[in-house]
C-alpha positions as CSV (number, residue, x, y, z in Angstrom):
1,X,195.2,101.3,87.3
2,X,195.1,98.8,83.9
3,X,191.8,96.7,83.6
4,X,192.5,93.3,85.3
5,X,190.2,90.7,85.8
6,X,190.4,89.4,89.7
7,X,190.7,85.8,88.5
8,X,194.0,86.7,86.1
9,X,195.6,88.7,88.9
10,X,195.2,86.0,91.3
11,X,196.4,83.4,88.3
12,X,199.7,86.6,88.3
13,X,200.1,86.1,91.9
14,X,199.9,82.5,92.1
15,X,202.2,82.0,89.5
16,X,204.5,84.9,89.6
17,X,205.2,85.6,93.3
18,X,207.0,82.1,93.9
19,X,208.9,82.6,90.8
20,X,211.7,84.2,91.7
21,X,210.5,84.1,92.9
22,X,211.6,82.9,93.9
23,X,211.1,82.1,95.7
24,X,211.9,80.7,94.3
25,X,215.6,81.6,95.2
26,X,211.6,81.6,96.3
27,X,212.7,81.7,96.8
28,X,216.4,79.7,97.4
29,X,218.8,81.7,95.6
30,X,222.1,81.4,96.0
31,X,225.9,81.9,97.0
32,X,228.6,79.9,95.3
33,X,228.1,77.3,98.0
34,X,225.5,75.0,98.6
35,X,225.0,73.9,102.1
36,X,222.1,72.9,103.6
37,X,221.4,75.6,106.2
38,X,217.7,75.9,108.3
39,X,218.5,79.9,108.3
40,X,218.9,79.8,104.8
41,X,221.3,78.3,102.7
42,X,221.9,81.3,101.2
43,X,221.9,84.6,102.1
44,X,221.5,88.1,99.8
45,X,224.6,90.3,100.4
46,X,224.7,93.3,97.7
47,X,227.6,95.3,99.8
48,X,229.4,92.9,101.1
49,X,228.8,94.5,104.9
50,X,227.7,91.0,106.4
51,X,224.1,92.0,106.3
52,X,221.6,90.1,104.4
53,X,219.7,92.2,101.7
54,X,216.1,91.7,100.5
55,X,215.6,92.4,97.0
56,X,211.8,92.6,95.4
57,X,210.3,94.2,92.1
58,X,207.8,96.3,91.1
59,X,207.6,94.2,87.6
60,X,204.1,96.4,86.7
61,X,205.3,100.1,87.5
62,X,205.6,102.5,84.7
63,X,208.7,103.7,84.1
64,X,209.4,107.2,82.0
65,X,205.5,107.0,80.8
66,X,205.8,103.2,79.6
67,X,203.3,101.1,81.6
68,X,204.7,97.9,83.1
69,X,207.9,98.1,82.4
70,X,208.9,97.4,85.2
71,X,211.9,97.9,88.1
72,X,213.3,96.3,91.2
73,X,215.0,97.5,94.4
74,X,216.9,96.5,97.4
75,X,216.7,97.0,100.7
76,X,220.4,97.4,102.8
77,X,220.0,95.0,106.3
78,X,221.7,96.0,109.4
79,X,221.8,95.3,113.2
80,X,218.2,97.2,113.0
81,X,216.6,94.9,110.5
82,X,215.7,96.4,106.9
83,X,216.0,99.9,106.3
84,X,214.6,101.8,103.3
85,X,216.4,104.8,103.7
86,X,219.7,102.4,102.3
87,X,218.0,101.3,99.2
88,X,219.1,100.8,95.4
89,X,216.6,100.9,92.4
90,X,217.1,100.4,89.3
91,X,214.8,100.1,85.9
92,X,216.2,99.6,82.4
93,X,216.9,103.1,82.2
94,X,219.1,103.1,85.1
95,X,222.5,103.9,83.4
96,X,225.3,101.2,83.2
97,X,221.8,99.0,82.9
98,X,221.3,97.1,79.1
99,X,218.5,98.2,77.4
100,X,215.7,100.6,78.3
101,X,212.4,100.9,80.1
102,X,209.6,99.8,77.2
103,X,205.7,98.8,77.8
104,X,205.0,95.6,79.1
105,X,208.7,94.2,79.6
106,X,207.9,93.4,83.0
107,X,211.4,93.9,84.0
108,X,211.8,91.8,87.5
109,X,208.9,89.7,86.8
110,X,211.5,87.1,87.7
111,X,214.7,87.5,90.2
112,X,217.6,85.3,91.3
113,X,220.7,85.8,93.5
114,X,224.4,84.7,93.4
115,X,227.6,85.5,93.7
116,X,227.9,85.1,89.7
117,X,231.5,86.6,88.8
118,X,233.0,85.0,92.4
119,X,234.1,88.7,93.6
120,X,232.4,88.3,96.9
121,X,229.2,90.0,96.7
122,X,226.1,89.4,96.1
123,X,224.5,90.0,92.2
124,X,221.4,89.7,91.3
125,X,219.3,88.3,88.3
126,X,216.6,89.8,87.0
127,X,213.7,88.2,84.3
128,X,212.0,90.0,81.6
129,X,209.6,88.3,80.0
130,X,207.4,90.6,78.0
131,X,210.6,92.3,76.5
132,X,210.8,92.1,73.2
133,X,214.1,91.9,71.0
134,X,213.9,93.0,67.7
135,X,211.4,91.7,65.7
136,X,211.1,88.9,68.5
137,X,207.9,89.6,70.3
138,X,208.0,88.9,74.0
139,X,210.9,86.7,73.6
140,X,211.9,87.8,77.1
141,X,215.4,88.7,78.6
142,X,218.0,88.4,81.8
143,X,220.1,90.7,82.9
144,X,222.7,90.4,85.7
145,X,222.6,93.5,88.7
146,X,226.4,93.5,89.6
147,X,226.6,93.5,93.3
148,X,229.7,95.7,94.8
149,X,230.8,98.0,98.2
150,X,228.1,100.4,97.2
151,X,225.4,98.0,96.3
152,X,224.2,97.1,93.1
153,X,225.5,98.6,90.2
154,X,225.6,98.5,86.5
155,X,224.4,95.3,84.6
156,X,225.5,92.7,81.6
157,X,222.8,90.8,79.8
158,X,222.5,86.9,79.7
159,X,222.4,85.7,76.3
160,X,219.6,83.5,75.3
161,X,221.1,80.7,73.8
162,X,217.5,79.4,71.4
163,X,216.0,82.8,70.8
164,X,214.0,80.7,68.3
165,X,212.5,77.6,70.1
166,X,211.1,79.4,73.1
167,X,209.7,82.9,74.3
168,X,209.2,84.2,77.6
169,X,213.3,83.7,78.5
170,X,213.6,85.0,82.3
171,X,210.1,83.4,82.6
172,X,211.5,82.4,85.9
173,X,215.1,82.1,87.6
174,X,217.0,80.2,90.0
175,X,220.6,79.6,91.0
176,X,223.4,77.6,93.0
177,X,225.9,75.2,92.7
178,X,224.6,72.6,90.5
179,X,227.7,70.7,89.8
180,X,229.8,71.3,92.6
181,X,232.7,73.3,91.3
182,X,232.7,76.4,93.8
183,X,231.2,78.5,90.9
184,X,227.3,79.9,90.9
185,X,225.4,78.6,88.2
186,X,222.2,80.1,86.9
187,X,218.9,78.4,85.6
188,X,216.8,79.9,83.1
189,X,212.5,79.0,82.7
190,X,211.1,80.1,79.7
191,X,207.3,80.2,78.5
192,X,207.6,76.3,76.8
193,X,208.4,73.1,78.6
194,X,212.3,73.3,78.8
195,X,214.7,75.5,81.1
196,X,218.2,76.0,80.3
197,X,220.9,75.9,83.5
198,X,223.7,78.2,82.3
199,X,227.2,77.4,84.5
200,X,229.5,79.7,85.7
201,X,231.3,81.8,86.1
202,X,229.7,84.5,84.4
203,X,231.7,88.1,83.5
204,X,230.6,91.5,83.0
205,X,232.0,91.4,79.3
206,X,229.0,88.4,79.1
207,X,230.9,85.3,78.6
208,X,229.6,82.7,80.9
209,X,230.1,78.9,81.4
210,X,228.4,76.4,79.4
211,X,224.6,75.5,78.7
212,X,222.8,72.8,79.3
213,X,218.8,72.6,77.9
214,X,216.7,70.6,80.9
215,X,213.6,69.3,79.1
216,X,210.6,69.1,81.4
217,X,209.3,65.2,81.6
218,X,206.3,66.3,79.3
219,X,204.8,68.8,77.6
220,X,204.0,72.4,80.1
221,X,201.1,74.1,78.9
222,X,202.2,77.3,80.1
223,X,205.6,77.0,80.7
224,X,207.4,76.8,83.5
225,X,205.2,78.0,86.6
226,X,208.1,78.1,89.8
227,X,211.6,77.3,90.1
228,X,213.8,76.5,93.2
229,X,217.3,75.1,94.0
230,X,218.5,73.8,97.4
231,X,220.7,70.5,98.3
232,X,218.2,67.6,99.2
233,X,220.3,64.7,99.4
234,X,223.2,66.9,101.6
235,X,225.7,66.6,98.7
236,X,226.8,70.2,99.2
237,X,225.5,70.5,95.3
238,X,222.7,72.2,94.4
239,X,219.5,70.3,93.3
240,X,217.0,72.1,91.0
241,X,212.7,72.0,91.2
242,X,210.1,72.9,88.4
243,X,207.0,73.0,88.6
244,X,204.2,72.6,85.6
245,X,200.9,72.0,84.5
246,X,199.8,70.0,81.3
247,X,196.9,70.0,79.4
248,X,193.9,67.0,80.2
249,X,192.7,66.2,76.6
250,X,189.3,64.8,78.3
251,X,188.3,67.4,80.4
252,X,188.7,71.4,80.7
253,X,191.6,72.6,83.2
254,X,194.7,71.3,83.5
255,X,197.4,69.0,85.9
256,X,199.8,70.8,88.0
257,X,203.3,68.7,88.1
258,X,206.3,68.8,90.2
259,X,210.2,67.6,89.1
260,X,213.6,67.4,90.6
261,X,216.5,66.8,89.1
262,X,219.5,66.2,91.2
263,X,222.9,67.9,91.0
264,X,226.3,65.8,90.2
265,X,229.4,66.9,89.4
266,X,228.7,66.4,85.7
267,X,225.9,68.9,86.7
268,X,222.4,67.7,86.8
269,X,221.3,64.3,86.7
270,X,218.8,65.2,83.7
271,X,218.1,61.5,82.9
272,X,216.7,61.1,86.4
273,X,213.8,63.3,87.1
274,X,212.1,62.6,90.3
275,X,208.5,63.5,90.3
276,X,207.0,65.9,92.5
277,X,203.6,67.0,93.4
278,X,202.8,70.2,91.6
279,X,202.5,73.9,92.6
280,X,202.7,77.5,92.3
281,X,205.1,78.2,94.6
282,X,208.2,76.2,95.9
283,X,210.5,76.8,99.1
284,X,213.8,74.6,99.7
285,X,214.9,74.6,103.3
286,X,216.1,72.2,106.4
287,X,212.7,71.7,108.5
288,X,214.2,68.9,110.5
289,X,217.5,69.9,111.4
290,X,218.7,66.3,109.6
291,X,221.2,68.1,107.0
292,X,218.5,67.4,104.0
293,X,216.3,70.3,102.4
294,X,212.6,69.5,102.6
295,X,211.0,71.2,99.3
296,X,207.4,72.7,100.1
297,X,205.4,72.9,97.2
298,X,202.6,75.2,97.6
299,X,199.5,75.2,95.2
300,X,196.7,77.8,95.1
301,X,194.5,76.5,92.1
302,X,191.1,75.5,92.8
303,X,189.7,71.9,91.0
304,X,187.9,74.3,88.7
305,X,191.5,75.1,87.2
306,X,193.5,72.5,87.7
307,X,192.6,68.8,89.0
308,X,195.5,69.0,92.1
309,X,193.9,71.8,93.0
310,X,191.8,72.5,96.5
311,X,189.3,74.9,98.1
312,X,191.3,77.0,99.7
313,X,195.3,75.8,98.6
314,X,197.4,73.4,99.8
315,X,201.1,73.1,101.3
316,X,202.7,69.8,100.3
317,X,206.5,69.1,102.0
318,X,208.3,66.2,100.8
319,X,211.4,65.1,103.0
320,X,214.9,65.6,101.6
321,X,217.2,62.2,102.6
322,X,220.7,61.1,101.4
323,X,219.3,59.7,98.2
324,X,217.2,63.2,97.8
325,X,213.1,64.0,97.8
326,X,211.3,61.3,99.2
327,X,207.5,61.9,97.5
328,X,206.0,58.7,98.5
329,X,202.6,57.8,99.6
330,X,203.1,60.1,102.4
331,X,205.0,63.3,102.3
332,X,206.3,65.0,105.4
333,X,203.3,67.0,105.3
334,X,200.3,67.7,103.2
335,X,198.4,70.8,104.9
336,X,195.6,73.3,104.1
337,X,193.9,75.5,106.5
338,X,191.6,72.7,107.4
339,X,194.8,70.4,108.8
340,X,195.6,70.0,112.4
341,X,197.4,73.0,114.1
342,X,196.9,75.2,110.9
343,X,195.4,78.4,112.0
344,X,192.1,79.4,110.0
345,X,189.4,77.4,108.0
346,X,189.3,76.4,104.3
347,X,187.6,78.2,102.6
348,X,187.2,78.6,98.8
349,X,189.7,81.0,97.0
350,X,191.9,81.9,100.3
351,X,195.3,81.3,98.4
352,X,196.7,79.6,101.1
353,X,200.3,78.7,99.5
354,X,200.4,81.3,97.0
355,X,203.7,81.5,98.3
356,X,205.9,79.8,100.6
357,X,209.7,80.0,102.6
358,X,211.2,78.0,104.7
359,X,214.2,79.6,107.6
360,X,215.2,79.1,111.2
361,X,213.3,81.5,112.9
362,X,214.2,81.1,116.6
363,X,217.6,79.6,116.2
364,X,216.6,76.2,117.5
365,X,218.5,74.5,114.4
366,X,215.1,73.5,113.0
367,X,214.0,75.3,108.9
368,X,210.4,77.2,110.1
369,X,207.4,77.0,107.5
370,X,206.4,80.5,106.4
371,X,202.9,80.7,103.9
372,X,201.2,83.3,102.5
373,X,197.5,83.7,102.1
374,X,196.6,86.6,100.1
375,X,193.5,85.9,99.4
376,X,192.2,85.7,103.2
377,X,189.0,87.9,104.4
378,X,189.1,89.1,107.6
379,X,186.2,90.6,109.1
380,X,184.5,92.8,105.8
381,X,187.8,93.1,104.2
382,X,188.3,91.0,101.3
383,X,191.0,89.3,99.6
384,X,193.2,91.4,102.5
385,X,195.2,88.4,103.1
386,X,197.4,86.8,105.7
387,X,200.5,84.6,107.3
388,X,201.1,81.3,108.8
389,X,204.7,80.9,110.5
390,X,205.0,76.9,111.0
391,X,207.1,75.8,113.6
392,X,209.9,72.9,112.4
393,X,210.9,70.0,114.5
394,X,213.0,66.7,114.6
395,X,210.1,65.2,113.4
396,X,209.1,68.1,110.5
397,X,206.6,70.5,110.4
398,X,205.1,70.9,114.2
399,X,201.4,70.9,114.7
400,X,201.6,73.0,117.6
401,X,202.7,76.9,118.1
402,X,201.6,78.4,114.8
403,X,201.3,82.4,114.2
404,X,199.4,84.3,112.1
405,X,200.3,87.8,110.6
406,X,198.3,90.3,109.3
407,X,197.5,94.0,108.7
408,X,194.7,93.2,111.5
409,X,197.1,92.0,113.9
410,X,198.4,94.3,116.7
411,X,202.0,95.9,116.0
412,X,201.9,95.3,112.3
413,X,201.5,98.6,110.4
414,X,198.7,99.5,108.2
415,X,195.4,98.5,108.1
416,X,193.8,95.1,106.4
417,X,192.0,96.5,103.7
418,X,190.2,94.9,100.6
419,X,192.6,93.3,98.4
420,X,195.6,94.3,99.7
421,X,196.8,90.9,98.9
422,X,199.4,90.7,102.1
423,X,201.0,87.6,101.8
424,X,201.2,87.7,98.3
425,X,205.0,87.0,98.7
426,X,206.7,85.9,102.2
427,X,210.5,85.8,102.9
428,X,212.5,84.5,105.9
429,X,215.9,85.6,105.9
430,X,218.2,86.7,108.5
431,X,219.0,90.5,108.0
432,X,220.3,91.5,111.1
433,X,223.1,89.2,111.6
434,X,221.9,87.8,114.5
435,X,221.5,83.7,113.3
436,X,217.9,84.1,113.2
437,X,215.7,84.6,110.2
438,X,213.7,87.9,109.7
439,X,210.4,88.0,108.2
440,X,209.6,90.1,105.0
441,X,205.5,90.1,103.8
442,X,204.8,91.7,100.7
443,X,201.0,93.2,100.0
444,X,201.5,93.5,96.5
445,X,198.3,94.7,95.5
446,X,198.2,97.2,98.5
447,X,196.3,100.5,97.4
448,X,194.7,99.1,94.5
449,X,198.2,97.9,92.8
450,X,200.6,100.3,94.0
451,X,201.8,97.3,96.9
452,X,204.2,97.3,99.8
453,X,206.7,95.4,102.0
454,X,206.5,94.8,105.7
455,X,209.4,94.2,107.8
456,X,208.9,92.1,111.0
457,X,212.2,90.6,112.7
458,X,213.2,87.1,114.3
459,X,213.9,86.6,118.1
460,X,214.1,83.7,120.3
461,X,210.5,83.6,120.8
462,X,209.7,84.0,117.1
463,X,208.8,86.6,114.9
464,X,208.1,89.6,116.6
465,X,206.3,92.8,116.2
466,X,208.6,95.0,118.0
467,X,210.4,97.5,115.4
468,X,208.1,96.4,112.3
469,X,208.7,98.3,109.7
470,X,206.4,99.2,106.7
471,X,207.5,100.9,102.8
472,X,206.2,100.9,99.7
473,X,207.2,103.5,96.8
474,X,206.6,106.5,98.4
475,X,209.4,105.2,100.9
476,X,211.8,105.3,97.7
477,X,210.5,108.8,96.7
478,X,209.0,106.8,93.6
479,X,205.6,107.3,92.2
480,X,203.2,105.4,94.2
481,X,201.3,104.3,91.3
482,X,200.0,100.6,90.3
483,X,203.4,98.7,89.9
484,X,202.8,95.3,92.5
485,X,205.4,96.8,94.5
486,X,206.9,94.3,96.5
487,X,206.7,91.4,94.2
488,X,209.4,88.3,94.5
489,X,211.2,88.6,97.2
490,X,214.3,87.2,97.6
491,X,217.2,87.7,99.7
């Protein structure tokens, strides 16, 4: 396993696993439409069999001797929940894929889903940010994962349209509707302080739509840290969220920010940002059932890094309405592990938002809040990590009835061991067809790096143990070597 300092992999995790994230989207990707749904508004479907799909990376696996290059996979759904015998993976050796596997590409650092080219299936977009083109070092790269009957397949790349004013391109992704038009769009972060949303449709020759820079409000210090879409004002358009930190000139550390920019049918309203609180990880989703997606901003930095920062890491949701995020004085709710009906205590470093999703669980018609904590001790193991499962309600996130999910607790598989970092990504989508959302926990840093994915399903009740399933590398008959296998999920 490579050298890292615990304090950069936890900066990696904060930053990285909601980039997708996805979330994200991490998390919300997308479909060509843009509906607000609480059990997702949209869902991963690779095959096209009516099954939602998770999709994750292993953006730090070697690949053919070249260390963190990088791969990502998919897992098939079905009426049994996620099975990793009906898998695809694919590096950037896979053939029909652009380019090839190369040190330090970090191929799937960054993912994104749609239904790009409008043939019915699901594709997916996958972030490179360490690849280097030509003489361009780390200017970064996308590539599009074509989605057909047999699962993913083959691959275009997504041209960067200002190799020269940026690096990092596929920093972090995002799609959805942004303009309305019935075709998927796709936004771009890159390692300065401007994104670039690229409209559809998109083709496998690589003609797309156009592109449209989005300037952040000021100047990012590190780029773009998370990126999210989702319809907050119920315009059945997609809205897109960045999050940011600048630079304090007075004092060390820095200032996470939060923007949303709204979607029109010129595309988005770029004039308009609407502030946000900032974050490291960002989930869009329908907690109260009122047609708006709240956006939960989760942020994992203590003061000592950055001045919105906590103790332990905070979960901010501001309220989606018809004129779209409401940040206010008073958000829908502001919660660390120290809040009312949040299970566990603060406690400095726990991570507690490193990464956030938001789905109908149950199938009451109200978005459930999922968190990770990665960082979480339990008993003598440290940094093993763990889950809180919010409930939603008419009036937002409920105080009452909150779960927690671990390696320690009875019915999930494995064991919580020292920095196994579960939690380090959470999903809730539905897999199983059923019109509740599944729930997907990555342990990316499970057997010092090597990582894996645990599978638990929805029910009435809730998220239940019964049928949990457990996979990391060795499920794929892949090398189970350090990699952060399970990184970004998405689905």
């Amino acid at each position: 396993m490579p050298e890292r300092h615990p304090h950069h992999v936890r900066l990696a995790l904060a930053t990285a696993t909601a980039a997708a994230l996805t979330g994200g989207l991490l998390g919300l990707s997308a479909t060509t439409a843009a509906a607000v749904g609480t059990a997702r508004a949209y869902t991963a479907d690779f095959n096209g069999d009516g099954y939602g799909d998770v999709a994750f990376a292993a953006p730090y696996a070697k690949v053919a001797g070249q260390g963190m290059a990088g791969q990502v996979a998919v897992v098939y759904g079905g009426s049994s929940g996620l099975d990793p015998a009906k898998r695809t993976v694919v590096s950037q050796n896979t053939t029909g894929v652009p380019g090839g596997a190369e040190a330090e590409d970090t191929f799937g650092e960054a993912l994104a889903t749609a239904d790009l080219n409008g043939d019915g299936y699901t594709d997916l977009a996958v972030g490179s940010p360490g690849e280097d083109v030509g003489s361009d070092v780390d200017g970064g790269s996308v590539t599009v994962l074509w989605g057909s009957a047999g699962g993913l397949k083959n691959g275009t790349t997504v041209k960067d349209p200002a190799v020269s004013s940026h690096d990092a391109w596929g920093k972090t992704l995002t799609a959805g509707d942004f303009n309305g038009d019935g075709r998927a769009d796709l936004a771009v972060g890159t390692g300065s302080s401007h994104a670039y949303l690229i409209r559809g449709g998109f083709t496998s020759s690589g003609t797309t739509g156009t592109t449209l820079k989005v300037d952040l409000p000021e100047k990012a210090t590190y780029g773009i840290d998370a990126m999210k879409s989702g319809d907050t004002n119920g315009d059945k358009k997609a809205d897109l969220v960045m999050t940011y930190r600048t630079a304090l000139d007075a004092a060390p550390g820095s200032w996470s920010k939060g923007v949303a920019y709204l979607g029109t049918t010129g595309g988005l309203e770029t004039s308009v940002p609407r502030p946000l609180n900032g974050g490291t990880s960002i989930a869009v989703g329908d907690i109260d059932g009122d047609g708006y997606a709240e956006i939960a901003l989760g942020n994992v930095f203590a003061k000592d890094d950055d001045h919105t920062g906590t103790l332990g890491g905070r979960v901010v949701v501001i309220r989606g309405s018809k004129i779209g995020p409401i940040n206010g004085d008073v958000p829908m709710a502001d919660l660390t592990q120290s809040s009312t009906g949040v299970p566990g205590t603060d406690e400095a470093g726990d991570g507690f938002g490193a990464s956030v999703s938001i789905a109908d669980v149950n199938g009451d018609g109200f978005g459930d809040l999922a968190v990770g904590v990665p960082f979480e001790d339990i008993d003598s193991a440290e940094d093993t990590g763990t889950t809180v499962l919010l409930k939603g309600s008419a009036s937002g996130v409920s105080r009452t009835g909150a779960t927690t999910f671990s390696q320690a607790t009875a019915g999930v598989p494995g064991t919580a061991e020292s920095m196994d970092y579960f939690g380090s990504d959470v999903l809730l989508s539905d897999v199983t067809k059923d019109g509740r959302a599944d729930f997907t926990v990555a342990a990316a840093f499970e057997d010092e790096g090597v990582g894996a994915v645990t599978a638990l399903r929805g029910s009435a009740s809730g998220v239940t143990t019964t049928g949990a399933r457990s996979f990391g590398p060795g499920s794929f008959g892949l090398a189970r070597t350090y990699g952060g296998f399970g990184t970004g999920l998405i689905g």
